[in-house]
N, C-alpha and C positions, 0 to 999 in steps of 0.2 A: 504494500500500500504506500503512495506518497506521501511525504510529508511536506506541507502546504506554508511556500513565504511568497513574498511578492518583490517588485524592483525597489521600491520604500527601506524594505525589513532590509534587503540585501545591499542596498547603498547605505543606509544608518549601519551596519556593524562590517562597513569597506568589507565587503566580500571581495571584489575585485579590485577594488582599488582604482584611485585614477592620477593623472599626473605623476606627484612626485608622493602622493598618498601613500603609505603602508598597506598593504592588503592580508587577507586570514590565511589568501593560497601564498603567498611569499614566505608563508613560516613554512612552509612545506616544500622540499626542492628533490624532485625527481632528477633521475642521471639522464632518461628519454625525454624527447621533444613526445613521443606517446603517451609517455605517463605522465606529462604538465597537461594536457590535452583531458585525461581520464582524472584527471584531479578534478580540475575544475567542473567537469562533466555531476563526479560525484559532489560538489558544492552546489551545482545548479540540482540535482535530485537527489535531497536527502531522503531517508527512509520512516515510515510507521509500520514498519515487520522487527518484532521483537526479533525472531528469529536470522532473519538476516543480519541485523544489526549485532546480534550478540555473535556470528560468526566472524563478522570480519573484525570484530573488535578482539577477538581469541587470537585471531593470525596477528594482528599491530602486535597486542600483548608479547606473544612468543618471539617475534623478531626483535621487540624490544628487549625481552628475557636471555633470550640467547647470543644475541648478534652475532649471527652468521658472517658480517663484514661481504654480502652479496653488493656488487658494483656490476653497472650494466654501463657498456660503452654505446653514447651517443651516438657517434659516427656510423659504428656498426651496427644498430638498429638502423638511423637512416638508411645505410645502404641496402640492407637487406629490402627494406619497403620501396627503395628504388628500382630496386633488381624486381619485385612483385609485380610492379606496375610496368613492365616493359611489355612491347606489344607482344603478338600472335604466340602463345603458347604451344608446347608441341601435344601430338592427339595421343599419342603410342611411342612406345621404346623403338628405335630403332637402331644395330650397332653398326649399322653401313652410314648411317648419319650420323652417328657420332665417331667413327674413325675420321668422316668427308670433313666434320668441320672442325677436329684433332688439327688434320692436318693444315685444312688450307690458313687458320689460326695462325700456325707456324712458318708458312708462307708468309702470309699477308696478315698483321695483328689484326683484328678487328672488335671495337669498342665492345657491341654488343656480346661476345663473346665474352671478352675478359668483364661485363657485369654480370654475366648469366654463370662464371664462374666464381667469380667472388660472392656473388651474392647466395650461391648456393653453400658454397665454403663456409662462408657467415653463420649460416642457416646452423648447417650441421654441426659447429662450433657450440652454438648458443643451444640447439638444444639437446647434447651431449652434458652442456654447464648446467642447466637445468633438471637432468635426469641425476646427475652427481649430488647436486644440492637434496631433491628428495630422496636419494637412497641414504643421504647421511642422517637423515632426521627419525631419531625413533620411533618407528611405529604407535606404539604407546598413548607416545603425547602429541603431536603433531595434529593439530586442529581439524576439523572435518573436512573446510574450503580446500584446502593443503590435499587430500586423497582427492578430490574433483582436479586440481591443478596436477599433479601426478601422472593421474589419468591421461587427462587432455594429453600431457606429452609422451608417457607411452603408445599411444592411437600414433604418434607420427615417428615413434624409433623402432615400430615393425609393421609397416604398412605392407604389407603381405607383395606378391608378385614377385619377386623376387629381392625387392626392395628394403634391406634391412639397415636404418640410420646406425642403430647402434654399431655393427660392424666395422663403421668406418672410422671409429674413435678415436684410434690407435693408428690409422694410417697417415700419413705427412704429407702427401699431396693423392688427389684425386683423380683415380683414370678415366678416360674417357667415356667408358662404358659407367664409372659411377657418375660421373655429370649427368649422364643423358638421363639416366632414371631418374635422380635426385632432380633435376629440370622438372621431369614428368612429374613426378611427384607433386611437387610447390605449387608449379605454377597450374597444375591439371588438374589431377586424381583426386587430391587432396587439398586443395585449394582454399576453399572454409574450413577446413580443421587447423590450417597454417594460418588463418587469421585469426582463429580463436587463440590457438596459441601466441600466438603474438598480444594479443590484448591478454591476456591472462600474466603473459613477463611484465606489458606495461602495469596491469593492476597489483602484482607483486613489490615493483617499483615504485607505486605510490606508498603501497602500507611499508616500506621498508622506511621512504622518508618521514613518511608520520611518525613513525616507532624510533627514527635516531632524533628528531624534534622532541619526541615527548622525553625521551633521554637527558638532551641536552639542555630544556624547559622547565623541568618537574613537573609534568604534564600526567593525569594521572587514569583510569580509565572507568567512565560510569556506569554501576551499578543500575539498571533497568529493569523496575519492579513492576510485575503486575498486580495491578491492584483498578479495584471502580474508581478511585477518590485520586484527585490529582497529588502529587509527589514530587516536591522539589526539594532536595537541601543541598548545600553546595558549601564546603567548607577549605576557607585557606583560599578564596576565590582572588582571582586576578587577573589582569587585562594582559593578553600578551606584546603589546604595544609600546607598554607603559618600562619604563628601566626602571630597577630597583622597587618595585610594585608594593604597595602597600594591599595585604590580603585581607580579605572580610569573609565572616559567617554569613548564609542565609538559609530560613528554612522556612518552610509553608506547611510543617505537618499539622497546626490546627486551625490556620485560619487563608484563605485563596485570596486576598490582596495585601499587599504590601502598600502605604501610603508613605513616602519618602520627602522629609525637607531635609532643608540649609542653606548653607548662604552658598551665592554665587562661587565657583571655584571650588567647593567644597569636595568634591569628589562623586556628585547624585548623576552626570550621566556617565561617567566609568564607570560606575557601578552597574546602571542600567546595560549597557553596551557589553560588560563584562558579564552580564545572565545570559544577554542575549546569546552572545557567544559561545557560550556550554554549553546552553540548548541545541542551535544549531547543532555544534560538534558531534556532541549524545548522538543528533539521530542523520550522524554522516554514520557512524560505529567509529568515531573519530577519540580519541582521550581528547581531555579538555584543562583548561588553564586552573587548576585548581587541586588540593590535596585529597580530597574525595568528596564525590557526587553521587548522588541517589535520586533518581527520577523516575515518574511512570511515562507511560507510551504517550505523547501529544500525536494532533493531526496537523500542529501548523504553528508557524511562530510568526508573530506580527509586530511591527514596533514603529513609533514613530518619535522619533530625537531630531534629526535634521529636515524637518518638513520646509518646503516654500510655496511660496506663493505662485499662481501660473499667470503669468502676465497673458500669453496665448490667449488662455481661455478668462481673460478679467477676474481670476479667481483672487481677492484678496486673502490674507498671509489665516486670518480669522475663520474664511468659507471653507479655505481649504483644511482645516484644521476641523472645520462641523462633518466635512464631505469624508472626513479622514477617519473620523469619531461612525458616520455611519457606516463605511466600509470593514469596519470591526464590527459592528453590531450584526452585518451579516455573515460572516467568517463564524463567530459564534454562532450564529443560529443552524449555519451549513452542518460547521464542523463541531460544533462542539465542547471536544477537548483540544484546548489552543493556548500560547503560551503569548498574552497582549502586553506591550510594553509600551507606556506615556511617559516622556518627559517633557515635565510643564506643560500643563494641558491649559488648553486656550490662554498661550501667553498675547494671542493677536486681537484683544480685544481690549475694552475699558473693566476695569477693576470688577463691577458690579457685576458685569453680565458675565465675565470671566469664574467669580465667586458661585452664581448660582446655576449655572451651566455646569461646572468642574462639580459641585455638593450633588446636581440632580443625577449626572452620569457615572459617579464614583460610585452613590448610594445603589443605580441598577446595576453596576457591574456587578458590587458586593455580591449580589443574588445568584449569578452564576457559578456554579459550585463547579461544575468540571472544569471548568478552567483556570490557570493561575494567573495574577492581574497584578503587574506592578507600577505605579505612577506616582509622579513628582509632578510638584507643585509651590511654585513660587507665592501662593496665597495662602498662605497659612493658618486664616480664621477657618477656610475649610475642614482642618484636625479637628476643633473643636465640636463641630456641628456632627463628626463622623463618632466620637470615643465611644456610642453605645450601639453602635453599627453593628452588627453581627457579619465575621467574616473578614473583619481589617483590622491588621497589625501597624502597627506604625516603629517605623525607624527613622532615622538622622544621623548626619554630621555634625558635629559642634565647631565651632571656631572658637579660639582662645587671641585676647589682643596681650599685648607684651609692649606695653608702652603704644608708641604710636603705630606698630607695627601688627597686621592679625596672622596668624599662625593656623594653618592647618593641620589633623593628624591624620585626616582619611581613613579615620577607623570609622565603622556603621555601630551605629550605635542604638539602645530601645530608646523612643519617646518620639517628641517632636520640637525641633529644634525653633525657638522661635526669634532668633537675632536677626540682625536688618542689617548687613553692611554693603549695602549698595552704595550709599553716599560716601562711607568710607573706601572703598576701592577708587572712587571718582575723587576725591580728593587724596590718597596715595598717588594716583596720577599726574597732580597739578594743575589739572582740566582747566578751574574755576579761575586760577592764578593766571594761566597763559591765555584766558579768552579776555580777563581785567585788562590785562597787559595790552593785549591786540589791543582791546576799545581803545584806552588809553594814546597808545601811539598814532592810531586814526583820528584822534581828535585834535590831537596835537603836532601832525607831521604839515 
């Protein structure tokens, strides 16, 4: 089954990234141009199959466990896929046609030739490495995906006919008559079993860099419970963006919204960005930025942090913020069980309407029990109108000032933080000083 984001959810927590941006697939570095390809693939279609997800999350685990120290050569993927894609393939073995172009080869070099030789060379290199790698791994323990990936390359080290890949493991260069079959073979016979296998190296290639990332990260891998009742807790949590990251608890085991203050800079959308995050991850079968996670199955993760406004369509910064608000409302009713995430909800409007808008839609999300619901909010009389709310938790950031200076610690904290240092930020700037100044010089120049 899918699991359900949209281009919002996936621009808010730089899935791709843009410009000089950071991105989530940049923590991840395949050795293939196929397995950056199948990265991103599995970033655009995360999973809602327990079962799936907990398989390829066994194979990251164990590569990460083991480190095999598996390295795939870019080049020689390329060529291989180069070699695949050359024209007219041949129908039948023949060894009069493969003496004919032995020979005239040697006459006359001819390009296609030496790619139809290399590339089959490649072939039988990589999956000879391949067959080596699974016979070394104990039966035992070697994850279930792992006996499907096995398989797959057995089907092409004895492809029957007389064609046996493994045979050639041991030999140093390739005679004529093994080119011609091993041609036959690739690019003919077997031709979709050769691409399967191929996407199967690049998808080993992916979970290999997830697994030296979560290594190198302290990236750890979620716990996915079934249960009716939604499931989140996330501990040691952290952005992986952030240097030297300040980590935070969160948990949803008795109540499905979180209501978040604090002051500007405080740390409420790294926080938010940093759930978001581990949710995605969870239901790639990805490990996630955090010391351990516990989640049940969602259908979908939504969020809205970096909203704008569409000039195209005259949508002010407010509408698109109402249009955005009911775009959730149907996601829920679709799907469900879904993971919503608001930061600052209708910051695009006047106080008032901002207050009773934010109080009437927090109070109906409270109601929605399958889902988990986190939102901040720069209006903070809101808290007050919520504490008998059934359903909402409330956390914060404190800020502490130290003389004229305000000090962050970025830890989440229970309650609701109610300090106001807006006008303090704006004069740590000098704003007010250097606009005096301007006036002044313009009156007087």
């Amino acid at each position: 089954m899918q699991f359900t984001l949209d281009r919002q959810t996936l621009a808010d927590l730089a899935v791709a990234g843009s410009g000089t941006q950071q991105s989530l697939t940049s923590l991840f570095k395949p050795d293939t141009l196929g397995g950056q390809t199948m990265l991103i693939q599995l970033f655009n279609h995360p999973l809602a199959d327990m079962e799936l997800l907990r398989n390829r999350s066994a194979v990251i685990a164990y590569l990460h466990v083991n480190e095999f120290g598996i390295k795939f050569d870019k080049e020689e993927l390329d060529f291989i896929e180069h070699y695949l894609r050359q024209g007219q393939s041949p129908d039948s073995v023949s060894k009069v046609r493969a003496v004919k172009n032995d020979l005239l080869n040697k006459i006359s070099p001819s390009n296609h030739y030496y790619v139809v030789k290399r590339g089959v060379g490649l072939l039988v290199k990589l999956l000879n490495y391949m067959d080596n790698f699974f016979q070394s791994i104990h039966s035992q323990h070697r994850p279930s995906l792992f006996v499907d990936f096995a398989l797959c390359t057995s089907v092409l080290l004895d492809a029957g006919d007389g064609i046996i890949i493994s045979s050639l493991k041991n030999k140093r260069y390739l005679s004529a008559m093994d080119l011609e079959r091993c041609d036959y073979l690739f690019r003919r016979k077997a031709h979709q079993q050769v691409k399967a296998f191929l996407d199967m190296v690049y998808e080993i290639d992916v979970y290999n860099a997830v697994a030296c990332t979560a290594a190198s990260r302290g990236f750890s891998y979620p716990v996915i419970v079934d249960k009716d009742g939604p499931v989140l807790e996330l501990e040691n949590l952290f952005h992986p963006f952030v240097q030297r990251p300040v980590t935070n608890n969160i948990s949803f085991a008795k109540h499905n919204l979180c209501f978040v203050t604090g002051a500007n800079m405080a740390g409420k959308s790294t926080l938010l960005k940093s759930i978001g995050v581990a949710v995605l991850l969870a239901h790639i079968g990805f490990p996630v930025p955090a010391s351990a996670m516990k989640t049940s199955l969602f259908k979908g993760l939504f969020t809205t942090i970096n909203l704008s406004d569409n000039i195209n369509l005259g949508h002010s910064h407010f509408y698109a913020e109402v249009l955005r608000v009911k775009e959730m409302a149907q996601h829920i009713n679709h799907l469900q069980s879904i993971v919503v995430i608001f930061d600052e909800l209708f910051r695009g409007t006047n106080v008032k309407d901002a207050y009773d808008a934010s109080l009437a839609i927090i109070k109906a999300l409270a109601q929605v029990k399958k889902c988990i619901l986190i939102v901040s909010t720069h209006i903070i009389e809101v808290a007050e109108q919520l504490q008998e709310t059934n359903g909402v938790f409330f956390k914060c950031f404190s800020t502490s000032l130290k003389g004229n200076d305000a000090f962050y610690n970025y830890k989440l904290e229970n309650g609701v933080n109610t300090e106001r240092l807006g006008m303090k930020i704006i004069e740590d700037e000098n704003i007010l000083a250097m606009l005096q100044a301007s006036a002044y010089n313009i009156e007087h120049s």
